[in-house]
C-alpha positions in Angstrom: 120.5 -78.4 93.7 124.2 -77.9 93.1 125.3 -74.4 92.7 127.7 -73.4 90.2 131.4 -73.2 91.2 132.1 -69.9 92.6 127.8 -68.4 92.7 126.4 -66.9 95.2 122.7 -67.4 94.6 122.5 -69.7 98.3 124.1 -67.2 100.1 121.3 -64.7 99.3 118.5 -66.4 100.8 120.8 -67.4 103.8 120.1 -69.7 107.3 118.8 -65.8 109.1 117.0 -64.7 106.4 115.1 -68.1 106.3 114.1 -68.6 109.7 112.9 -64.7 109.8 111.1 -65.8 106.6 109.6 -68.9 108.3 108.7 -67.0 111.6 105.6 -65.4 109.3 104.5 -68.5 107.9 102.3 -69.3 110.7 99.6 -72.0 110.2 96.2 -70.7 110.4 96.5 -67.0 109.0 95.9 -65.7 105.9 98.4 -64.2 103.6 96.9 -61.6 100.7 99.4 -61.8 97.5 99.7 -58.7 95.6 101.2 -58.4 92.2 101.6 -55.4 89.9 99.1 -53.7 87.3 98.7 -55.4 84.2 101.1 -58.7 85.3 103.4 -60.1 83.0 104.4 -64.2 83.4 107.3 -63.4 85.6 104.6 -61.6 87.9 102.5 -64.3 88.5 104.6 -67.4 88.3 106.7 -65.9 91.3 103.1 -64.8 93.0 102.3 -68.6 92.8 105.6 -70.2 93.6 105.0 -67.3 97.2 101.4 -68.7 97.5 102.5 -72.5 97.2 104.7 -71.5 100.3 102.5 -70.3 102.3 100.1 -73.2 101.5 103.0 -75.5 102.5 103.1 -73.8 105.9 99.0 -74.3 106.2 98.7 -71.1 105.5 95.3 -69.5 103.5 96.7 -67.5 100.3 95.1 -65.7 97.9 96.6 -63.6 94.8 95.0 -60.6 93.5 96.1 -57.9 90.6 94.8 -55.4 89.0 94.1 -54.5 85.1 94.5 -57.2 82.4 97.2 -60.1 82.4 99.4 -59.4 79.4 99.4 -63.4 78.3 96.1 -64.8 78.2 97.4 -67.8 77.9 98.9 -68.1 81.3 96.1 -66.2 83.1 94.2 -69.8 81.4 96.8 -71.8 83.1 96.5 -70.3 86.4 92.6 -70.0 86.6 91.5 -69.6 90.2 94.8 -69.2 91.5 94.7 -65.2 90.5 91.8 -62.9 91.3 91.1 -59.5 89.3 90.8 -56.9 91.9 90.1 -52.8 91.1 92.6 -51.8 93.7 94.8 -52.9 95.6 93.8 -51.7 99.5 95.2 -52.3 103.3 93.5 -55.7 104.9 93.8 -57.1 108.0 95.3 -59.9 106.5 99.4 -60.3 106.4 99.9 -58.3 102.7 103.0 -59.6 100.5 104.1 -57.6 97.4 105.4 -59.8 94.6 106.8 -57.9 91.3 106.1 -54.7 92.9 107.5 -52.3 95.2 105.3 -50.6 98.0 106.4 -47.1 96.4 105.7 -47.4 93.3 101.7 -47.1 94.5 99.9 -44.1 94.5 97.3 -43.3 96.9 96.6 -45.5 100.5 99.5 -46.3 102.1 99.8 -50.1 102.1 102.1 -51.6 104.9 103.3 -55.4 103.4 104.6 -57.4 106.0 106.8 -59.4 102.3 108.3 -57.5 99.5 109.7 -60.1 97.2 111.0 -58.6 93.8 113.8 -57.3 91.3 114.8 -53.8 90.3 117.3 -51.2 90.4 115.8 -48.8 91.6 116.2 -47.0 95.2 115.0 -49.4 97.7 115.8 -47.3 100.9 112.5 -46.6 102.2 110.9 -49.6 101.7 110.3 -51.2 105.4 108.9 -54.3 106.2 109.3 -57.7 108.2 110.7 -59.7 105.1 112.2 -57.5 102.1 114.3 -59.4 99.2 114.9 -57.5 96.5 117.5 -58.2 94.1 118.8 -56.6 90.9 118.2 -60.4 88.6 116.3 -59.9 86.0 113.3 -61.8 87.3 111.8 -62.2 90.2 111.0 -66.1 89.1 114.5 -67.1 89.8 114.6 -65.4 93.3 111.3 -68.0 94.1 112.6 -70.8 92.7 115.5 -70.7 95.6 112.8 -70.0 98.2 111.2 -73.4 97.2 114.6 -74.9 97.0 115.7 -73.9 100.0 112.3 -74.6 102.5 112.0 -78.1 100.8 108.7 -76.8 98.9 107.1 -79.6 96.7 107.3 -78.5 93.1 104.2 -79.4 91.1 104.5 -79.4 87.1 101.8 -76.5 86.4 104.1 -74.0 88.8 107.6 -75.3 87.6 106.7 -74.7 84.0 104.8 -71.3 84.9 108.3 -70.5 86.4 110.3 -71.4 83.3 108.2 -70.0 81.1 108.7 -66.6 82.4 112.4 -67.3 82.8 112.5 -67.6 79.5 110.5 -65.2 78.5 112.4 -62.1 80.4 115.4 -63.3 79.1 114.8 -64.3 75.4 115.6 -67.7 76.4 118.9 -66.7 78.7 119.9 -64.8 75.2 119.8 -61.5 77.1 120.4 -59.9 80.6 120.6 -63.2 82.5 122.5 -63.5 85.6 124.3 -66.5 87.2 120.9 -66.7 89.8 118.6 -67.2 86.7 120.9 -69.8 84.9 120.9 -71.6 88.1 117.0 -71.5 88.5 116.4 -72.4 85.5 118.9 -75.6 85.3 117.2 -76.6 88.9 113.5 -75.8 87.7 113.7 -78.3 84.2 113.4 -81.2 85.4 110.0 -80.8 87.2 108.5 -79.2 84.1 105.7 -80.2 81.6 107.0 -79.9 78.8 103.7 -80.7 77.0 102.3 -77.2 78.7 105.2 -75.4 78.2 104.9 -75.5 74.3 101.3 -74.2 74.6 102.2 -71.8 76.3 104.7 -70.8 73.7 102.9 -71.4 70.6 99.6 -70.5 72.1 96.7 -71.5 68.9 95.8 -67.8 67.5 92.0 -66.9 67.7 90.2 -65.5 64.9 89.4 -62.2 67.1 93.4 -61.8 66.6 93.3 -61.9 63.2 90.8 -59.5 63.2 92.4 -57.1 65.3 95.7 -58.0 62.9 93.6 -57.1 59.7 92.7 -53.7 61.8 96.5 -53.1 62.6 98.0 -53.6 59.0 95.0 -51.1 57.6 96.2 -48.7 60.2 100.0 -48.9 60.0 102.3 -45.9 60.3 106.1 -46.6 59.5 108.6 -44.6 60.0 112.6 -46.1 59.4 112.7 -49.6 60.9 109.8 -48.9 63.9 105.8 -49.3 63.3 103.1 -47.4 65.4 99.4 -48.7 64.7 96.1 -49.0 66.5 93.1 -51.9 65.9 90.6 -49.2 67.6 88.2 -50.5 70.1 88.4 -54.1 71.2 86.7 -56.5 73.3 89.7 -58.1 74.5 93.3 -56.3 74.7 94.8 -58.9 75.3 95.2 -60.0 71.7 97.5 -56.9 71.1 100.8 -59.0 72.1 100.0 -61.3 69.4 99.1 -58.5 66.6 102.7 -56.8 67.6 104.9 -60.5 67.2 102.7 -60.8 63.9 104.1 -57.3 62.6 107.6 -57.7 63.4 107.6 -60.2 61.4 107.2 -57.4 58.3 110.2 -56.6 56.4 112.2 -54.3 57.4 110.7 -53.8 60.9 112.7 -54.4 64.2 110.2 -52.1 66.4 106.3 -52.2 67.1 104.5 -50.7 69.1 99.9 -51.4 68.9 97.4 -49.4 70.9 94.2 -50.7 71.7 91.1 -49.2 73.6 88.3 -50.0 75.3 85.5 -48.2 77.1 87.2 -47.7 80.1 91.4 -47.5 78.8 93.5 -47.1 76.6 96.1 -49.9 76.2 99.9 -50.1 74.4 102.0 -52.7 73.9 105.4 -52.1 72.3 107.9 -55.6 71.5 111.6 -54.8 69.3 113.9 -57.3 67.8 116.8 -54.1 68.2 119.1 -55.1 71.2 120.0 -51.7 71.2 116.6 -50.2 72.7 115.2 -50.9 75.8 111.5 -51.0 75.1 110.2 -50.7 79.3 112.6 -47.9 79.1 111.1 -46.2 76.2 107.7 -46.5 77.2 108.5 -45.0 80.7 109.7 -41.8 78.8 106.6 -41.6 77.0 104.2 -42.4 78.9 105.5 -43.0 82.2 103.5 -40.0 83.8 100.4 -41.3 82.0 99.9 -44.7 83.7 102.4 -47.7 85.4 105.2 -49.6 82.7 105.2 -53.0 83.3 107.7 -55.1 81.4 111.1 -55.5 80.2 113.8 -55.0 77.7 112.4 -56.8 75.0 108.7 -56.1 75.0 106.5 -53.4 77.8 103.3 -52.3 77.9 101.0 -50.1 80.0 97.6 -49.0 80.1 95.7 -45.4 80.8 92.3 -44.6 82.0 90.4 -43.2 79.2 88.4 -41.0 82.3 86.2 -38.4 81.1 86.3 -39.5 77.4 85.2 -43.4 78.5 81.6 -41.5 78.4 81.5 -40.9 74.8 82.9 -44.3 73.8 79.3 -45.7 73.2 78.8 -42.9 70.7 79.3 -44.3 66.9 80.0 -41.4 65.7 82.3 -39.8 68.3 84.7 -43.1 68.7 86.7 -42.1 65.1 87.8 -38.3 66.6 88.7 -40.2 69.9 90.5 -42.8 68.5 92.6 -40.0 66.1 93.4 -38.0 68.7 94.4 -40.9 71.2 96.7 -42.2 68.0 97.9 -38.5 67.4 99.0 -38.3 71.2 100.2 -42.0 71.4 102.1 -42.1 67.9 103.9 -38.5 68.3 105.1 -39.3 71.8 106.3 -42.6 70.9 108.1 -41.6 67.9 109.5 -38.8 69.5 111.6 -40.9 72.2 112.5 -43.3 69.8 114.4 -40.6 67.3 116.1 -39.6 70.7 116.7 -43.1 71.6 
């Protein structure tokens, strides 16, 4: 890979910060792969691209997350590779945190030995053996040097996952790319299936999403240019990215955000075509204190525990005052930081 004239991306992962890097990778143990709530692409192509690593180094790796991956379509992809776990908890394994910071969990302490990610928030207390955390705007490009760099074999199914996402955080290096990602991505290409990449972005629509679209149109609530709605209880939240890229396609709408629920949570997803809002933001204000925003400029989500009402969510007739007051709470919120916004 030749670096751009004047970059800086192969100083970052430099000749010390390799061979502490490499002084983990030890043949024989087993390395537990953590990645955050509710995991977008970027989450789990970079949680592969670290597991392929380790694999390189005959090491045993497994990745785990917790709630519901946001794309269906590349939870598909990955299949065995990613294991749905209730919590994330201390092992006796080596822990790495890919995506996700050790403080932002709440309640056991976990002590990674690897925190691999992006952010801009404070980092100071974070200690570990092997910390990289940069400010790019994924944490895919920061993995695609690690394989450059240890001479990591690059199969098709990981280098598209990887582009995918790239492309995907930064509306197709439209929007709050940095020299790092352009430089990934121009490396990454030419390993990719390109076959597999356009599924994955024009995934075939089921008919449960049509459903839950019909739901979501009946239920619409418009106010200027942004759209709150809800397609009530579902079986699968995961069609609720699709209903939202369906509605922005209405008219007149730059901004929409669908809530979903189930008998255990209450799911949002929120996508805008307005380059002035910054949708993760947004949702942080609102709901922040609620449950973990995962996400990014263009599109965020989260999901809350429904906890003591989850016991009436069997009951027929108590589901419709639930679900009003959930949209009353949700809508008013949301609304409310957006007229501030």
């Amino acid at each position: 890979m030749i670096p751009i004239k004047g970059s800086k991306m192969f100083r970052t992962f430099n000749f010390w910060k390799q061979r502490s890097f490499r002084k983990l990778m030890l043949p024989g143990k087993r390395l537990t792969i953590y990645t955050r709530n509710n995991p977008d692409s970027d989450s789990l192509a970079s949680s592969l691209a670290l597991k392929r690593i380790a694999e390189h180094y005959n090491m045993d790796a497994s990745i785990y997350y917790t709630g519901t991956i946001q794309n269906k379509t590349v939870g598909n992809v990955l299949g065995d590779d990613v294991i749905n776990t209730p919590a994330i908890v201390q092992t006796s394994n080596d822990m790495a945190l890919v995506d996700l910071l050790p403080t932002e969990l709440t309640g056991e302490k976990i002590n990674p030995v690897i925190v691999i990610g992006h952010t801009l928030g404070n980092i100071e207390g974070i200690r570990c053996a092997h910390k990289d955390i940069r400010t790019t705007e994924t944490t895919s490009s920061i993995m695609v040097e690690y394989l450059n760099r240890l001479d990591v074999a690059i199969d098709k199914r990981l280098a598209t996952l990887l582009l995918f996402a790239m492309r995907e955080k930064t509306n197709t290096l439209i929007m709050n790319f940095t020299l790092p990602d352009i430089e990934s991505y121009w490396y990454i290409h030419k390993f990719v299936d390109m076959e597999l990449l356009n599924s994955l972005e024009h995934p075939s629509a089921r008919l449960e999403t049509f459903e839950d679209l019909s739901r979501a149109i009946s239920n619409k609530s418009i106010k200027g240019a942004s759209l709150f709605t809800t397609v009530g209880f579902v079986k699968d939240p995961g069609t609720i990215p699709k209903v939202c890229k369906y509605l922005l396609d209405i008219e007149g709408i730059s901004t929409a955000l669908v809530l979903a629920v189930n008998a255990t949570k209450i799911y949002i997803y929120a996508e805008s075509k307005n380059m002035e809002l910054n949708m993760k933001n947004i949702l942080k204000k609102a709901f922040g204190e609620w449950g973990e925003v995962a996400g990014s400029p263009f599109h965020a989500s989260t999901s809350i525990p429904l906890g003591v009402f989850g016991t009436v969510a069997d009951m027929e007739k108590a589901k419709q005052y639930l679900i009003k007051s959930i949209n009353d709470a949700v809508s008013e919120r949301f609304f409310h930081v957006l007229e501030a916004e």
